[in-house]
N, C-alpha and C positions, 0 to 999 in steps of 0.2 A: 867635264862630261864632253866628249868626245859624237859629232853630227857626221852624218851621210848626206847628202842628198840622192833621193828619190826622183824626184821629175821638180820641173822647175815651180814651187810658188809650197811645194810640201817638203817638210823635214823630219828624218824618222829619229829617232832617239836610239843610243849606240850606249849598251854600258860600259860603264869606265873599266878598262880592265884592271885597276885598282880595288875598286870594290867586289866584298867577301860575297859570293856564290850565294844564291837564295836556296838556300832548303827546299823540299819538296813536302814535307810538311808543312812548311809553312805559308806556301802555296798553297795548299788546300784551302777550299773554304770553311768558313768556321760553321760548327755544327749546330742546326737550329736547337733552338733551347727545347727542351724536355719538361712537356706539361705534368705537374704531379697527379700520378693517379688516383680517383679519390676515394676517400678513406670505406670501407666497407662496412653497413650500418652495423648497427647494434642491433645483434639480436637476443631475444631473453635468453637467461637460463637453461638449459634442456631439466626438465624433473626427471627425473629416473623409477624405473621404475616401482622401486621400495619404497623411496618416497608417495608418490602418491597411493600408495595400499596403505601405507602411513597415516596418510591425514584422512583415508576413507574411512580407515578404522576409527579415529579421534572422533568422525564425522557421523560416525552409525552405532559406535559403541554405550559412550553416554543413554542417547533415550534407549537404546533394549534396556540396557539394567534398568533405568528408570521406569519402563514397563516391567519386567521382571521382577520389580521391588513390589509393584505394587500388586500385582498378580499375585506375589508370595503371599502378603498380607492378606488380602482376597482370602485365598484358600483358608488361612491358621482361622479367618475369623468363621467361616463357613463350616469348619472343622467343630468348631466350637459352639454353632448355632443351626439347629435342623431346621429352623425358618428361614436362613438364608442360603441362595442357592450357590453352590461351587462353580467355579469358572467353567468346569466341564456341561455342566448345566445349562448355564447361562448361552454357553457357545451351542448346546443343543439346541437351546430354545429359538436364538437366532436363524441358524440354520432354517427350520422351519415357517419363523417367521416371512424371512426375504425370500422366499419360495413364491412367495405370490402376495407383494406389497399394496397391489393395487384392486383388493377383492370390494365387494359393494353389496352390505347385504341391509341396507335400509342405515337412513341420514346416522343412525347413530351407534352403526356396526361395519366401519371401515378401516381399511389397511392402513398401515404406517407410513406409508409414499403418499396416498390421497392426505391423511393428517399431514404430514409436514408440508405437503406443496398449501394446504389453505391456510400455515401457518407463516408461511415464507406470503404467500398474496398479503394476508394484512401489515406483514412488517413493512412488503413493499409500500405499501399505501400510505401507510403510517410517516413513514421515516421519509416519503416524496415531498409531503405534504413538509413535512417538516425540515427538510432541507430548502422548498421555498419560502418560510416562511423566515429560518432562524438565520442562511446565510444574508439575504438583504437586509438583516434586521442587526447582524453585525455589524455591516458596512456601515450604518445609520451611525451604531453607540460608538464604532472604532472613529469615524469621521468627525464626528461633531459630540464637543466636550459637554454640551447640554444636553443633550440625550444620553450621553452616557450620565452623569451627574441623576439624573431622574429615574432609569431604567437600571441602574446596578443595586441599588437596595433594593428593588423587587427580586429581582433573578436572584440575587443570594438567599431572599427568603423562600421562594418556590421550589430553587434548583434541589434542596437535600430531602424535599417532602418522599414519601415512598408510595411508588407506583398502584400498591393495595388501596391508598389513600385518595387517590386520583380515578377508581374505578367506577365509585358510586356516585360518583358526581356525571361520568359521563352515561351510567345508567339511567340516570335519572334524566339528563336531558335528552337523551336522545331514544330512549324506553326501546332499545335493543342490544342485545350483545356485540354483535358483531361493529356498528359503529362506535361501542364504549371501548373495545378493544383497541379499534385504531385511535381514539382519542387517548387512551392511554401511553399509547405506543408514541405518537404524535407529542403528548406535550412531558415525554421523561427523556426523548432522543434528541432536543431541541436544544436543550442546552450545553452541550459541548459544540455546537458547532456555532452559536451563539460567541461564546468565551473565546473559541481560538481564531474565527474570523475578524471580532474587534480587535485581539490584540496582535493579529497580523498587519492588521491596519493601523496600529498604534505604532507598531516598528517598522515601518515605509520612512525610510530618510528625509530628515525636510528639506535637505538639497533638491529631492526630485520635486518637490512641491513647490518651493522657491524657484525652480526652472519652469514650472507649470502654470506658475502665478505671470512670472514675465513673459509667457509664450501667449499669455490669454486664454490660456486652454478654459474649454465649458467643463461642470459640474461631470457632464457625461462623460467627456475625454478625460478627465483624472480618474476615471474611476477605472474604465475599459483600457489606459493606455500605462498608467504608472499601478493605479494599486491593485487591481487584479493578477497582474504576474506578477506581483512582490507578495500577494497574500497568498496566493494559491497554495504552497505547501502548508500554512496553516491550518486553510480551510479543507485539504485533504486531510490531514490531522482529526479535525474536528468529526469530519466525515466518517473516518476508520471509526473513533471512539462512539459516535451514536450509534451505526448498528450495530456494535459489541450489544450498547444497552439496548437497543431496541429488539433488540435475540433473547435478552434476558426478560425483559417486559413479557412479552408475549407469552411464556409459559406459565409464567403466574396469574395473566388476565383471564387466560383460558380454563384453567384449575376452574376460577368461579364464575365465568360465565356458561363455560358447557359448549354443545356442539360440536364441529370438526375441528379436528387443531392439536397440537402435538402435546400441549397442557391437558386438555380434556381427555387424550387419549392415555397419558400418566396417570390422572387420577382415574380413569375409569378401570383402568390394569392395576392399578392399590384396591377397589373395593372388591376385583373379582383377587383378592389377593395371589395374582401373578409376581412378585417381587421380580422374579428375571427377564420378564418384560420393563420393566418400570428402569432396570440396573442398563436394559438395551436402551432404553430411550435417553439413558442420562449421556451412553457414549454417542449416540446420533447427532444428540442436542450440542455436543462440544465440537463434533467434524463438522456440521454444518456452519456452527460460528467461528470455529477457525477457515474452514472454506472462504464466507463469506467475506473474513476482514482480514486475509492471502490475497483474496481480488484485491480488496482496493488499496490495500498494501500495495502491491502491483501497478495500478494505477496514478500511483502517491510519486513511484518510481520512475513511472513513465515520464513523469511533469516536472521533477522536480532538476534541477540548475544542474546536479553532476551528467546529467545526461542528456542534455540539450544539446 
């Protein structure tokens, strides 16, 4: 390698003219690395649109027929009997009925809206009473094996009695209708939420309880911190299935006690023998209790873990 001098105390460096010429490429600098672009998410599916006419169909086709099926039958049987009214009939009578639901012409000559809202007030009353009474009374027989031990051969023999069975006793103690109703209502709705609160509570992990136990936790904190949101979709469970039955109760307590109420308004529309009245009330009485236990279906949903 072959030096110059520069000024005296610097040296410049001279290349050898020996050595091969630098490239100009290679000279360049090298090119910063190139970050990978990242991947573009995942998006669904597109449905098209055949498809979804597709599964609306799947989705609305079933219940028509299944209405259709039974409207057919309806009619052959109505064909076949001048006491029973034809679907055209019955849609007549409606018609006029919900024209004015809510008429008042003395306690024991009113509209189908007034009958069902005071038969919805007792169920409410009925089934409140009864959900304070049956769900803390789960927690008792689900918690502690003594209580359960003592309290399951009662409930098995009480829970299959029928609700007609159950009316005269509250007649009798309470010497009116309207509280023999909600006693009725109160101790036939009680026990499903009884049975699926305990065994909600029966299926709480003893892990969490063994972590409960060594945390110190009180009586109260297990109950509000570990088995309340582990039973809670049970006790919704339980909750759905009593006011099915407490829907069903009430039109039978009503038949025999009388008064306002969608039972007394069935049997009072059999002795003026309306039967197309009687065949309205049977579909009211079914929209109201799927209505009712859509709600808290709904609500079941609201609470439950997939949608937390």
């Amino acid at each position: 390698m072959n030096t110059a001098t520069l000024t005296p105390g610097l040296m410049a460096v001279r290349p050898d003219a020996d050595a091969p010429p630098v490239k100009e490429t290679e000279m360049a600098a090298a090119p910063a690395p190139q970050t990978q672009a990242p991947a573009p998410a995942a998006t669904e599916p597109s449905v098209s649109l055949g498809e979804r006419f597709g599964n609306f169909i799947r989705a609305v086709l079933p219940p028509l027929l299944g209405f259709a099926f039974v409207i057919g039958v309806w009619a052959l049987v109505a064909m076949n009997s001048s006491d029973f009214p034809s679907p055209a009939k019955t849609l007549d009578a409606a018609v006029v009925l919900f024209s004015d639901p809510f008429y008042s012409n003395g306690p024991n000559d009113q509209g189908i809206g007034w009958n069902i809202l005071s038969s919805l007030k007792r169920v409410a009353i009925g089934f409140g009473v009864a959900a304070l009474v049956g769900i803390p009374l789960g927690f008792i027989i689900g918690r502690f094996a003594f209580m359960n031990s003592m309290l399951e051969p009662i409930i098995s023999i009480l829970r299959p009695v029928s609700p007609l069975a159950w009316l005269p006793i509250g007649l009798m103690v309470f010497k009116a209708a309207d509280p023999a109703s909600t006693w009725t209502i109160f101790i036939c709705s009680i026990w499903p939420m009884i049975l699926n609160t305990a065994q909600g509570v029966q299926r709480v992990p003893q892990d969490y309880l063994n972590v409960a136990r060594v945390l110190n936790l009180s009586e109260f904190k297990i109950i509000t911190k570990i088995l309340f949101p582990s039973v809670l979709p049970y006790m919704l469970t339980g909750i759905r299935l009593s006011i099915g039955t407490a829907w069903l109760v009430i039109v039978a307590a009503e038949m025999l006690t009388g008064g306002v109420g969608i039972g007394f308004w069935v049997w009072d529309e059999w002795n003026n023998l309306k039967v197309e009245h009687i065949i309205i009330a049977i579909f009211v009485i079914g929209i109201v209790g799927l209505v009712l236990e859509q709600f808290l279906l709904l609500i079941a949903r609201r609470f439950s873990y997939g949608n937390a």
